[in-house]
C-alpha positions as CSV (number, residue, x, y, z in Angstrom):
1,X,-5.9,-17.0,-13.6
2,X,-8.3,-15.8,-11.5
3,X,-6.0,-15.6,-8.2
4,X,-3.9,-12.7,-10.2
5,X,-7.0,-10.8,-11.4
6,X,-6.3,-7.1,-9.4
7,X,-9.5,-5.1,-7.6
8,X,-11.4,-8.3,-6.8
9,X,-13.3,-9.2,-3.6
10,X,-13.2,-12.6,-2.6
11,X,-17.2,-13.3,-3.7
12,X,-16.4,-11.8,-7.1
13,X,-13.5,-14.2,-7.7
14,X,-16.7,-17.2,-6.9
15,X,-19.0,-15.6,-8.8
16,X,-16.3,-15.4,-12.0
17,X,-15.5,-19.0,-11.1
18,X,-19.3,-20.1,-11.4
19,X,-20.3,-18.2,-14.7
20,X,-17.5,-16.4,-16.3
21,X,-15.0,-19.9,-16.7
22,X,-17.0,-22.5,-17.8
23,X,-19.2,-20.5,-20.1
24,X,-19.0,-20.3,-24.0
25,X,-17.3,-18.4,-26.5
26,X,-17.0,-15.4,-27.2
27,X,-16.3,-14.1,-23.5
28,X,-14.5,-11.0,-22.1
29,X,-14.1,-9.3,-18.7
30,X,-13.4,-5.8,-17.7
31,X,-12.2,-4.4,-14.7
32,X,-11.6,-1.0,-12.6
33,X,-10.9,-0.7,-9.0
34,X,-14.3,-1.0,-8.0
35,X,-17.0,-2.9,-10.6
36,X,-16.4,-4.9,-12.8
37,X,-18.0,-6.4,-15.8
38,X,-18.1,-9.8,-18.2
39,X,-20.0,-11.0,-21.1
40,X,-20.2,-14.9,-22.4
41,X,-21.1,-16.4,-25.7
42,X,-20.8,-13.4,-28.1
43,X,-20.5,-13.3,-31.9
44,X,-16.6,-12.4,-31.4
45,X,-13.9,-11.4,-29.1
46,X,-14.4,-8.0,-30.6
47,X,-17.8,-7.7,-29.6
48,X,-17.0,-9.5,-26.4
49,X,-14.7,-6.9,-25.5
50,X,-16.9,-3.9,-26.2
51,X,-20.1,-5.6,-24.3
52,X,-17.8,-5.9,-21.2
53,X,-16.3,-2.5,-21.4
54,X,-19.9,-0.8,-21.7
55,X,-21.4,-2.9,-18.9
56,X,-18.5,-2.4,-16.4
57,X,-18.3,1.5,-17.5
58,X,-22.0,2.2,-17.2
59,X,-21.3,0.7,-13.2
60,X,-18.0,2.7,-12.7
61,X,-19.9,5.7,-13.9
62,X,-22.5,5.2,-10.8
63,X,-19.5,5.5,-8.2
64,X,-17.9,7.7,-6.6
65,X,-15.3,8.9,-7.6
66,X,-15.8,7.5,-11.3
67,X,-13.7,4.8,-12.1
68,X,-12.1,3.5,-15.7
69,X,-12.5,0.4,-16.8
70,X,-10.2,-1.6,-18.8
71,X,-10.1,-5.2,-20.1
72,X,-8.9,-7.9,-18.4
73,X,-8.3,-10.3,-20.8
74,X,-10.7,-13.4,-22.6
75,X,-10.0,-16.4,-23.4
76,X,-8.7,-16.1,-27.4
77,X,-6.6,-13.4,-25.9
78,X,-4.8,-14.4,-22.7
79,X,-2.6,-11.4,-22.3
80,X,-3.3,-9.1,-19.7
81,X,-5.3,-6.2,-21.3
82,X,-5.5,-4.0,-18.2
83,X,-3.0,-2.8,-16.2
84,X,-1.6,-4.0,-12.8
85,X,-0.9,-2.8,-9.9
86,X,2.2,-2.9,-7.6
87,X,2.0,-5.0,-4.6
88,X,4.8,-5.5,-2.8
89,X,5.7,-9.1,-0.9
90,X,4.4,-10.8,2.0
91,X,4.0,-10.5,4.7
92,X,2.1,-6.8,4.5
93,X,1.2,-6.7,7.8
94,X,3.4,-7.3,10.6
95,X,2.0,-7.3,14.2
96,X,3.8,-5.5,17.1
97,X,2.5,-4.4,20.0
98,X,5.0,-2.3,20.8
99,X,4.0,0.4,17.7
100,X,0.7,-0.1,17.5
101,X,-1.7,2.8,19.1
102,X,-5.1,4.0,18.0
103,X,-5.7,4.7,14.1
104,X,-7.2,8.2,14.5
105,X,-7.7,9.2,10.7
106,X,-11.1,11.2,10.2
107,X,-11.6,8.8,7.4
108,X,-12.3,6.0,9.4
109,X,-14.3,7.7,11.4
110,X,-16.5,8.6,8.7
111,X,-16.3,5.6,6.7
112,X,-17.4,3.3,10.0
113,X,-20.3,5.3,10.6
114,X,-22.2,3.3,7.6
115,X,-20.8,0.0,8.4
116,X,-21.9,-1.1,11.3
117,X,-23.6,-4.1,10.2
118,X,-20.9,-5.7,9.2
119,X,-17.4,-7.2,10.5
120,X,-14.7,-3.9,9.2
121,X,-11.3,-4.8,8.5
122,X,-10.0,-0.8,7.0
123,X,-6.8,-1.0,5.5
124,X,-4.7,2.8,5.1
125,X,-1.9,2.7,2.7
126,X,1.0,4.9,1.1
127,X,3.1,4.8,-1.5
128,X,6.8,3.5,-0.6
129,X,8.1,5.3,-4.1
130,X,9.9,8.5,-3.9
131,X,9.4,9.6,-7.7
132,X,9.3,7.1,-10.9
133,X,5.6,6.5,-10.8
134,X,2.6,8.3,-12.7
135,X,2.0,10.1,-9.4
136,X,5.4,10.4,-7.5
137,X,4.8,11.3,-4.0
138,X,1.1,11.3,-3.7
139,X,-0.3,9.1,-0.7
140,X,-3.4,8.3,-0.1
141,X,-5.9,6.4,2.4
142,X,-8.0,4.0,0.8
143,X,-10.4,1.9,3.0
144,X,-12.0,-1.7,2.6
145,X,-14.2,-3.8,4.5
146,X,-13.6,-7.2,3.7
147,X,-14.2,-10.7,5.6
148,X,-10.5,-11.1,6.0
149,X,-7.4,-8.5,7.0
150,X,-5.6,-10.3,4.0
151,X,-8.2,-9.5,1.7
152,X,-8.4,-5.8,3.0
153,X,-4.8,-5.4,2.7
154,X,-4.9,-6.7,-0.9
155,X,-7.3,-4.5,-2.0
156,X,-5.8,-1.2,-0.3
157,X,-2.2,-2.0,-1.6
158,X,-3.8,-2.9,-5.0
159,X,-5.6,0.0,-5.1
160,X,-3.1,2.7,-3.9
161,X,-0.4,1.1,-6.6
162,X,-2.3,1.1,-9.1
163,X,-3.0,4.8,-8.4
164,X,0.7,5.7,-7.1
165,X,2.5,4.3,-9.5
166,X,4.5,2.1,-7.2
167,X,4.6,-0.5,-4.2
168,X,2.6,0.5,-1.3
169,X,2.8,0.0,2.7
170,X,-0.2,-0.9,4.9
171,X,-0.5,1.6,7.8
172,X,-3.5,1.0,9.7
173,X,-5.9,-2.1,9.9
174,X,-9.1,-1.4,11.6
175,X,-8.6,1.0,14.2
176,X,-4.9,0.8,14.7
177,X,-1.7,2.1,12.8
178,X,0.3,-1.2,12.2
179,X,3.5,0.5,11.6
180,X,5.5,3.1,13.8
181,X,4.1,6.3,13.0
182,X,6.4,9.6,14.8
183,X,4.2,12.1,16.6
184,X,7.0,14.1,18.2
185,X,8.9,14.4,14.5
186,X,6.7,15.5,11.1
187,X,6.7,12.8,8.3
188,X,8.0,14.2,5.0
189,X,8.0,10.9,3.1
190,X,9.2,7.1,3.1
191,X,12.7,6.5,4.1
192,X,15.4,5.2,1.7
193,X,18.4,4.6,3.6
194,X,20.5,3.0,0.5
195,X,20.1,6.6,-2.0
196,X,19.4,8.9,1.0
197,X,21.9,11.6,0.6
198,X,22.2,12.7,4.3
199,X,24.2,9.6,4.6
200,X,27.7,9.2,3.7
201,X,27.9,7.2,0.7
202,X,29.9,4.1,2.1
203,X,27.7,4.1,5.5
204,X,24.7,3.1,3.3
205,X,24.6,-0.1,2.9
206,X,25.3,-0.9,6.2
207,X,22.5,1.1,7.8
208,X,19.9,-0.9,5.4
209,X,21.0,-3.9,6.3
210,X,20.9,-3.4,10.5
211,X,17.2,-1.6,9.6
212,X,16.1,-5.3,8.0
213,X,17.3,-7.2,10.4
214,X,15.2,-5.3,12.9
215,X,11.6,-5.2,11.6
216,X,10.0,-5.0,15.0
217,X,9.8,-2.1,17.8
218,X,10.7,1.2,17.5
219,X,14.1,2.0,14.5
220,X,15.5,5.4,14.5
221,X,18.1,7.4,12.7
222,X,20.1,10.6,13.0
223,X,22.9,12.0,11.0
224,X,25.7,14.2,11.8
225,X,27.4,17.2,9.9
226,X,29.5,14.7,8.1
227,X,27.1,12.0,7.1
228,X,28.3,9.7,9.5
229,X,24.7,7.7,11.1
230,X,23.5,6.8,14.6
231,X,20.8,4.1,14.4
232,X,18.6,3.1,17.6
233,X,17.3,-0.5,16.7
234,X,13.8,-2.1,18.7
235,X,13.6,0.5,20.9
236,X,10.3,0.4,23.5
237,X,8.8,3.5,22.3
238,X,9.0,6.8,19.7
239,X,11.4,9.4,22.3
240,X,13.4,6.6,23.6
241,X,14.4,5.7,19.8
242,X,15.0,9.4,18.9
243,X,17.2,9.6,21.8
244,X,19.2,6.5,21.3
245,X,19.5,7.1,17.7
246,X,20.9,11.5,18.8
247,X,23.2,9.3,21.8
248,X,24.9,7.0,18.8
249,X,25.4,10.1,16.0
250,X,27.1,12.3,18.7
251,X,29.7,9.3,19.6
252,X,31.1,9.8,15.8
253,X,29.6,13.0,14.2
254,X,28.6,16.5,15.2
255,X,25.9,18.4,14.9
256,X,23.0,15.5,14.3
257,X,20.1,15.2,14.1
258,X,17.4,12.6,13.2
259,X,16.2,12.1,9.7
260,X,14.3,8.4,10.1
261,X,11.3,7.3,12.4
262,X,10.5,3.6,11.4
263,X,10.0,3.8,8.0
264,X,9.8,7.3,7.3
265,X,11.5,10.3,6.5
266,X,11.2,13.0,9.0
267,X,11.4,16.7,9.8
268,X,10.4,19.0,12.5
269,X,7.2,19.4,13.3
């Protein structure tokens, strides 16, 4: 159970493992996305639930921003009593050195200053969802320094879903972005290729399929007049993937131009 708890470091996981398992009846434990809280041998799982609730809220309150606290579950009620977050499947981070250049978000920057001491592994996420979540379209940069890049990027993704509403996508660990990020186009959102309605409809499924098959290097996509899609696949670089992409829509369509960078949706800058 405690591998699918959400929001927990590594050392909390021990530390629930050592006192929170083994111990007596009544217990409960709450959680937010930042402290948590668990009490053992109460009077009742009622009063379980309310000690672990106070404790973990009067911590949350000390945080910035405040976080809400919710329980987990105990053990005369094993159903999950908070909710989860979306995390999308492994693998969440996928190493290429042909995309990856220097993460220069002021947030790190800021963030680092106060971590020197220790080994920083800063994970930046957005939301993949375009809509259908309790906050469709926000994104958001949430950094953690963990002992592992795998616990970092569970912790970011855990966090941003929880708050988005939907699966997120790891952008940046430490102090590089980890996915292609366009600089010469403006991002506008996450790219959808099966519902995006620049395409023509029967082109669709076709263009998602030669985007997974190419995870690596620089994708690109551009769409002409009548919907019909040029795709540039693993290119070396950002303009050499624009250009491609322009070079393919021209052979079939008209008046292109490119909607996709990697895995976003694009506009001019």
């Amino acid at each position: 159970m405690l591998e699918t708890i959400p929001f927990l470091n590594n050392r909390t996981r021990v530390a629930l493992a050592n006192d929170y398992v083994p111990a007596a009846d009544h217990k409960a434990l709450a959680i937010s996305t930042g402290p948590i809280g668990f009490v053992t041998n109460q009077q009742s799982d009622e009063a379980a639930r309310g000690a672990a609730l106070d404790l973990c809220q009067k911590r949350a309150e000390n945080v910035q921003p405040p976080r809400k606290c919710e329980i987990y579950g105990c053990r005369r009620h094993r159903g999950f009593c908070a909710r989860t977050s979306a995390v999308p499947p492994l693998p969440w981070i996928k190493h290429d050195p042909t995309i990856e250049k220097p993460f220069s978000g002021k947030e790190s920057a800021a963030d680092s200053r106060n971590q020197k001491s220790r080994s920083r592994q800063e994970l930046c996420t957005r939301p993949q969802g375009q809509g259908g979540g309790r906050r469709p379209g926000r994104t958001g940069c949430f950094l953690h320094h963990q002992d592992t890049p795998e616990e970092a990027a569970r912790r970011a993704l855990e966090n941003c879903g929880y708050i988005a509403g939907v699966p997120c996508m790891v952008v940046a660990l430490d102090d590089f972005f980890v996915v292609p990020v366009p600089t010469t186009l403006r991002v506008v959102g996450f790219f959808r290729p099966a519902s995006n309605s620049s395409i023509a409809p029967d082109a669709r499924e076709d263009v998602a399929r030669r985007l997974n098959v190419a995870p690596s290097g620089w994708n690109a996509v551009a769409v002409g007049a009548s919907g019909r899609p040029g795709l540039a696949l693993k290119a070396s670089n950002e303009q050499d993937a624009v250009n491609d992409a322009l070079g393919n829509c021209v052979k079939q369509d008209h008046d292109c131009h490119v909607v996709a960078v990697g895995p976003f949706l694009v506009g001019p800058n």
